[in-house]
N, C-alpha and C positions, 0 to 999 in steps of 0.2 A: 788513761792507760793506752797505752800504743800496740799495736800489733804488728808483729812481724808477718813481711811476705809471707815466709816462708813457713810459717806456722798455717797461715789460710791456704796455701798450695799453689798461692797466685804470684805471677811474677808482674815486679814492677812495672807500672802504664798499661797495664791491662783494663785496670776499670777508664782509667784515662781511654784507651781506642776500645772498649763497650759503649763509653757513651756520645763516641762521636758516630760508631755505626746505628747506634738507636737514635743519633737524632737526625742521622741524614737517612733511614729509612721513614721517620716522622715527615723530614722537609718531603721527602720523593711524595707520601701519603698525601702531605697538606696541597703540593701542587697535582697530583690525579683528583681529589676533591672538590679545586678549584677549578682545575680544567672540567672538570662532567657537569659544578654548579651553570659553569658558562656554555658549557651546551644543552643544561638542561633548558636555561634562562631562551634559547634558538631557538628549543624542538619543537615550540607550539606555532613557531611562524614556519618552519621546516614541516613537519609534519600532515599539517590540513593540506598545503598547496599538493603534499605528494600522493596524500590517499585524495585528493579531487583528482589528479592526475591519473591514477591509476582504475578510478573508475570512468574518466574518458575516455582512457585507453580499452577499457573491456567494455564500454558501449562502442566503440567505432570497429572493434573486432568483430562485434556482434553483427553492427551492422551490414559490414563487407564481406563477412562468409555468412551470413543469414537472410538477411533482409534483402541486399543489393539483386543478387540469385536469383530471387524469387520474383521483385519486381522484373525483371530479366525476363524470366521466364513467361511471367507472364504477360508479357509486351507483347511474345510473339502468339499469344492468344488471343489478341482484341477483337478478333477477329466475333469470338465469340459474341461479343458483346451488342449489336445484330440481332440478337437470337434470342434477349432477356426476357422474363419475364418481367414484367410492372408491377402486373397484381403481387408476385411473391417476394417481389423486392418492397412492397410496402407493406405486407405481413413480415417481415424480418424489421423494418423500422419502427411500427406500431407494438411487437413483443417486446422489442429493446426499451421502448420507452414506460411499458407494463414491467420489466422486471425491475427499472429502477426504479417505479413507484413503490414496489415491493418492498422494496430494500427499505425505503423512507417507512412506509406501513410496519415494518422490522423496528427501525428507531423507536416511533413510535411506541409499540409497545412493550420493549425493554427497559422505557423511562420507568424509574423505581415508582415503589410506589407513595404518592401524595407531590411526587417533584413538581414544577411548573410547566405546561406543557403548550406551548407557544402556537399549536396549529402545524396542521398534517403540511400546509403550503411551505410556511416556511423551516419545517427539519426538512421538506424533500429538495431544498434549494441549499440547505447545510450542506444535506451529502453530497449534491453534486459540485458545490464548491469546493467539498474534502476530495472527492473524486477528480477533478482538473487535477488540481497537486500531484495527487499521486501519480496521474500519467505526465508528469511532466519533467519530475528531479527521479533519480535512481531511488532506491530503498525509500520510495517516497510516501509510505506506510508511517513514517515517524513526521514528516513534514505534515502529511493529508491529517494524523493525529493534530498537531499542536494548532489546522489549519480549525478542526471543526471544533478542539475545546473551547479556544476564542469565540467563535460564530454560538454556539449552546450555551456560555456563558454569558455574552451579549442579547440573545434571546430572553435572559432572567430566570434560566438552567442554573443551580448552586452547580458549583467547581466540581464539588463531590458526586452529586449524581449525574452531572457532565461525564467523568471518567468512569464511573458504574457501570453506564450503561453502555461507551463505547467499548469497553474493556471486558462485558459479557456479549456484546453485538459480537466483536471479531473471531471472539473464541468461538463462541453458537455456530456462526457461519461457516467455520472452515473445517468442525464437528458435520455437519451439514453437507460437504462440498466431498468429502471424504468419505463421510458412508455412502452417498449416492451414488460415487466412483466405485467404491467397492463392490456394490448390487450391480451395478454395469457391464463390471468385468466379467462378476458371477455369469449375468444372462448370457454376455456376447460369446463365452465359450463355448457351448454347446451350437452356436448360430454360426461363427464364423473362426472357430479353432481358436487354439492358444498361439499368442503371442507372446515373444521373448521379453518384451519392453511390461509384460502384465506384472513380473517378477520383478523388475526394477520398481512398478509403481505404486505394487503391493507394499514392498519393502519402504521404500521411501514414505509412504504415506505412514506406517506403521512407527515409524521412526521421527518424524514430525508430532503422530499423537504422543508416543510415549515420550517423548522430549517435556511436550506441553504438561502431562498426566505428573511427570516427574518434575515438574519447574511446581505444578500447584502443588502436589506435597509437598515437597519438601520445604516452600514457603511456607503453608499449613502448618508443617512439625516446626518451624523457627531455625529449617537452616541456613546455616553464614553464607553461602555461595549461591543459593537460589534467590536468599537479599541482596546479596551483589552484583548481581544479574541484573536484577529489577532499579537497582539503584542506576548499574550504569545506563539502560534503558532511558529510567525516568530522568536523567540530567541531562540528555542530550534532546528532548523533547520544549522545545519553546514555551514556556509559560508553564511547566511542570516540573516536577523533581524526583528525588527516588525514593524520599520518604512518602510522598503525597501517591505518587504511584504502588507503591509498597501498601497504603492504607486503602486505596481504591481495589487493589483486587482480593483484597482479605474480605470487603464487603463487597465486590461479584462475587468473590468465593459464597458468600452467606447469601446473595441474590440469588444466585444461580439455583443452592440448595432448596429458598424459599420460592421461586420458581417451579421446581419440581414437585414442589407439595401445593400450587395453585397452576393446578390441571388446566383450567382454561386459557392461561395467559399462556402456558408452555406450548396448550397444541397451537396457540395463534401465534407464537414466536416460531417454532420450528415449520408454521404450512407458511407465510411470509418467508423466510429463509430459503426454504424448499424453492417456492415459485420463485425466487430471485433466482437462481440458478437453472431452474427448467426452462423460465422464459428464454433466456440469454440462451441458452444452446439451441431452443427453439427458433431464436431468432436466425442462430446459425444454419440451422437445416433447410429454414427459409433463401436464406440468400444462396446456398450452395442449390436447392430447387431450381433459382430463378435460373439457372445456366443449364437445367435439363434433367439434374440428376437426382432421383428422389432416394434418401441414403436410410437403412435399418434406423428407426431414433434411436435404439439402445447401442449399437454399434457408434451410431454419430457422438452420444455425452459420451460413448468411453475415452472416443477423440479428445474430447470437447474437456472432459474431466483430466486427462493425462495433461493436456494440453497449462491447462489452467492450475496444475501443482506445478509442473516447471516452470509458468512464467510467475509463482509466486514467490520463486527466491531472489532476494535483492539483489539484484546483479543489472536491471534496467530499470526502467518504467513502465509497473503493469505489465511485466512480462514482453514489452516490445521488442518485435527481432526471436524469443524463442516461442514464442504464440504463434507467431506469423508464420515459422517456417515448420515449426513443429505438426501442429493441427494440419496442416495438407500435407505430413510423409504417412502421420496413422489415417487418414483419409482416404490416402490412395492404397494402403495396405488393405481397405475395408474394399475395395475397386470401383473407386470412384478414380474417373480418369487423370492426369495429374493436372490437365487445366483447368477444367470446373472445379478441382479442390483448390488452387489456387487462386482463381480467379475469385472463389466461392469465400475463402477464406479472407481477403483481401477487403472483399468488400462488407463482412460481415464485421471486421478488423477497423473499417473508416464510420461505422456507428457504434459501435463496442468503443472504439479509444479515443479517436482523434474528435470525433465529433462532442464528447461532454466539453472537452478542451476550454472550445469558446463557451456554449451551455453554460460552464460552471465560474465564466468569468464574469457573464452577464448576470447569474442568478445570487453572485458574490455581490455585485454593483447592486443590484435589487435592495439585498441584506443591509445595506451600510446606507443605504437614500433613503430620509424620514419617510413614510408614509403620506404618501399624497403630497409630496415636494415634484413630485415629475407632473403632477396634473395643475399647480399653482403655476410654476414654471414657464407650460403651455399658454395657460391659459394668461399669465400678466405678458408672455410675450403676445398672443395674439390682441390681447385691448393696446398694449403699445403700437403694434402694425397695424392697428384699424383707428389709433387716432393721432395717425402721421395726417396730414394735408394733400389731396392729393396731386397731379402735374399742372392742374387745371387752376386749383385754388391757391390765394396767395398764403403766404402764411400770417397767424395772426400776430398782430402788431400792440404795443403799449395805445392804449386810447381807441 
């Protein structure tokens, strides 16, 4: 049966030019498709080089209106330097090296419970392997991560309690780093007035917890975007993922809880925690001493505290560049003059960072040489040097 035009309303070639406008908005479709697959297929070679790029570029900003300044600045102080103390400059080197024992005494015992436990020597040679890292690449929290699961897993640490324990260490810690800043502020108020930057660091810090606070619920409750989180997290982590990362802090979650309810391991986890943080700023008071200046201690950690929340956003290494300039402006707000805070800071700055650097590369090479391969080593190279011949003797001959 046929149907007239004029009966459907349609005039003739109508469906004719419908479906050549549907298939050339189909071709335009299939080539935008084709065109985005072929830049999709670019964007992972496009992409890396531009965000490496772009965090060169905001480490070398850092560096030249931060860093460069201050060394500057403090060129035309060396004078001071003359003037040091010894004795306090080696109380500032011997707290630094008491607070990362700390920290290791921390690892320790956060390991779950019945894990493998390798000796206090070698987790305090982990961390400061995982510690190089981190002062070395930017956001280098995720590097220092995948640096010490290998090193604890190589120990004959399971995978699992590998990331348990790093994954309630970091959280513990910076719970830790936070309240202690916050009792800080509390005292220094009444001692040396309110500062405008208290408000910025109250806030900040306040907003760091409830970030974390609201990431562990809502993982807790099972939701899509706090697993997503953790997912993209855990697949950019070396030798990790986001499901295995996802299963490790569901048990810190359940660590943490049973933690709580074994009282002795918690106060030995939070007084470790603690000293890792009081050492370190102790160390700093020490080295700012050594140039003359003996500073409030509760005034010096609010420094020392502010100082160490802003160099913990990934934006350097370990804070590199906003540590260094930061800690000597709240310094001299406390009136500490601005060259002994700098000079103070610098130097307290060349054992706190630079110095685990090599530390943590040697204590790396340690990790990976068998045991007692550097004393066989020795020892076959010296019976080779002592049964060479010597200038005098001929050498021996067939017969």
């Amino acid at each position: 049966m046929r149907t007239d035009p004029a009966e459907t309303g349609r005039t003739p070639g109508a469906d004719a030019a419908g479906d050549s406008e549907r298939q050339g908005e189909r071709g335009e479709r299939g080539e935008r498709l084709s065109l985005w697959r072929r830049w999709r297929a670019w964007l992972p070679f496009v992409a890396r080089p531009l965000r490496h790029g772009i965090v060169i570029f905001i480490v070398l900003l850092i560096v030249e209106y931060l860093v460069v300044p201050e060394l500057v600045g403090a060129s035309k102080d060396l004078y001071l330097l003359g003037r040091v103390n010894a004795f306090w400059l080696a109380a500032g080197v011997i707290l630094e090296a008491w607070s990362l024992f700390c920290y290791g005494l921390l690892t320790q015992t956060m390991l779950p419970p019945g894990a493998h436990n390798p000796g206090l020597s070698r987790l305090f040679r982990i961390d400061l392997a995982a510690a190089a890292v981190a002062h070395v690449i930017p956001a280098g929290t995720l590097g220092s991560a995948a640096v010490g699961y290998k090193l604890f897993t190589a120990e004959g640490i399971k995978g699992h309690d590998a990331t348990v324990m790093m994954a309630a260490k970091g959280l513990g810690s910076t719970v830790v780093l936070n309240v202690l800043l916050w009792l800080s502020l509390v005292v220094s108020i009444p001692l040396a007035g309110f500062h405008p930057i208290y408000v910025t660091v109250a806030i900040t810090g306040a907003v760091i917890m409830l970030a974390v606070a609201a990431l562990a619920f809502g993982f807790i409750r099972g939701a899509r975007h706090a697993s997503r989180i953790l997912h993209f997290v855990g697949d950019r982590i070396p030798g990790m993922s986001g499901d295995r990362l996802e299963r490790a802090l569901l048990d810190a979650a359940s660590s943490l809880s049973a933690l709580a309810r074994d009282r002795r391991t918690l106060v030995m986890s939070l007084t470790w925690a603690t000293l890792n943080w009081l050492l370190d700023a102790a160390s700093l008071w020490c080295f700012v001493a050594a140039f003359g200046r003996f500073v409030n201690p509760v005034e010096l950690f609010a420094a020392y505290g502010i100082a160490n929340v802003a160099g913990a956003l990934p934006l350097t290494p370990a804070g590199l560049g906003v540590i260094d300039s930061l800690a000597p402006l709240l310094l001299v707000s406390f009136g500490v003059t601005r060259s002994v805070a700098t000079l103070g800071v610098l130097a307290w700055r060349l054992v706190n960072f630079w110095l685990p650097i090599p530390a943590g590369a040697i204590a790396y090479v340690s990790l990976k040489v068998p045991r007692g391969a550097g004393l066989k080593a020795w020892r076959a190279a010296m019976s080779a040097l002592l049964a060479r011949p010597g200038p005098d003797e001929p050498p021996e001959g067939p017969g």
